[in-house]
ZAZADO-154591 format. One line per 3 residues: number of its first residue (from 0); their letters; for each residue x, y, z of C-alpha. Coordinates in steps of 0.02 Angstrom, whole numbers. Example, Ala and Ser with C-alpha at 12.3 -4.5 7.8 and 13.67 -1.06 7.14 Angstrom:
2
0> AS> 615:-225:390  684:-53:357
END
This chain:
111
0> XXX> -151:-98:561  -265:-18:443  -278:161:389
3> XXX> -117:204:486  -75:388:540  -254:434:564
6> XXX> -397:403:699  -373:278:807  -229:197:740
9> XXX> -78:279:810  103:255:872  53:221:1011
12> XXX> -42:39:946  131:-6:887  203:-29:1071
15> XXX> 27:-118:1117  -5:-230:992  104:-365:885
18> XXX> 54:-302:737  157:-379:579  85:-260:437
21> XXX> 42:-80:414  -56:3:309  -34:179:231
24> XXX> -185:278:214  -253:330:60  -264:509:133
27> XXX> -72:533:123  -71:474:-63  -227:557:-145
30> XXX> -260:748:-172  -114:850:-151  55:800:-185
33> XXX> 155:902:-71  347:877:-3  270:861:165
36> XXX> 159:739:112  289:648:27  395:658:182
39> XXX> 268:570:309  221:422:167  431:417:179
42> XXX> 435:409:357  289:296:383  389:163:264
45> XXX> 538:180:361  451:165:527  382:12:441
48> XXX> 553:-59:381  633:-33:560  506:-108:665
51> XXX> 516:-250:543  351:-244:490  259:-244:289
54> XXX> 220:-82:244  52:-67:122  7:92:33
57> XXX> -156:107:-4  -233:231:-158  -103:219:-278
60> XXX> -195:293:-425  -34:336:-551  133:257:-591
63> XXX> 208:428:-521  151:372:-339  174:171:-389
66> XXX> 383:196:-427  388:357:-298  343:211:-161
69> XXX> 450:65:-243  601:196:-226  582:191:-28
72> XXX> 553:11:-20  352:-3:-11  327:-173:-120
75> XXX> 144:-193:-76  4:-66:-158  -172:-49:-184
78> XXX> -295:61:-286  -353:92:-459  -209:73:-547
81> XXX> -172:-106:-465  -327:-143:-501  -531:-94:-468
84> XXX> -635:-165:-356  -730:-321:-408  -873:-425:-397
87> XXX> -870:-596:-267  -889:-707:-433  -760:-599:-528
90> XXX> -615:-621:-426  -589:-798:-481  -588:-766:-680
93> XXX> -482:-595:-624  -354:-707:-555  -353:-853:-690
96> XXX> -345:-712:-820  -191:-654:-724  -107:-822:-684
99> XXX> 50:-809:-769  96:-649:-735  60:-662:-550
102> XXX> 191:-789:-553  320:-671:-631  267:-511:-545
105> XXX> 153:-564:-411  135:-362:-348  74:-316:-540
108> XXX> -85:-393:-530  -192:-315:-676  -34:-215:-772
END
């Protein structure tokens, strides 16, 4: 489920829908940094975690927020400091620039 904990895609989907992966939206990473804000990307991984299910975050612009997430057990992440969007035709050269250390670290694409 995309974009989690805002429009459409509520608690409520979770009951409804097999869904095997959810998605952390940006909004709860970017802009201000507060406990509370802190506290719902917490709970949202831990929801995640006990319903089984791959948590993503998504806007993880600063190693702050990258190791903040690995702490509570998030392991998949995107955003600018992962990596910036790309071109179609880029994304092979990206990846074959990239090989080896995907092997090694395959959730440090770009670092």
């Amino acid at each position: 489920m995309d974009d989690f904990g805002t429009g459409y895609s509520s608690l409520g989907y979770l009951t409804r829908f097999p869904f095997s992966k959810i998605k952390i939206d940006q909004s709860f990473l970017r802009g201000e940094q507060s406990a509370r804000s802190r506290a719902l990307v917490h709970g949202i991984l831990a929801l995640g975690d006990s319903l089984g299910m791959t948590t993503i975050a998504e806007g993880v612009e600063t190693e702050q927020q990258l190791a903040d997430l690995g702490r509570h057990g998030c392991m998949l992440a995107q955003g600018f400091l992962i990596g910036r969007p790309l071109p179609f035709d880029a994304v092979t050269k990206f990846i074959a620039a990239h090989e080896a250390q995907l092997r090694e670290h395959p959730y440090a694409i770009g670092k």
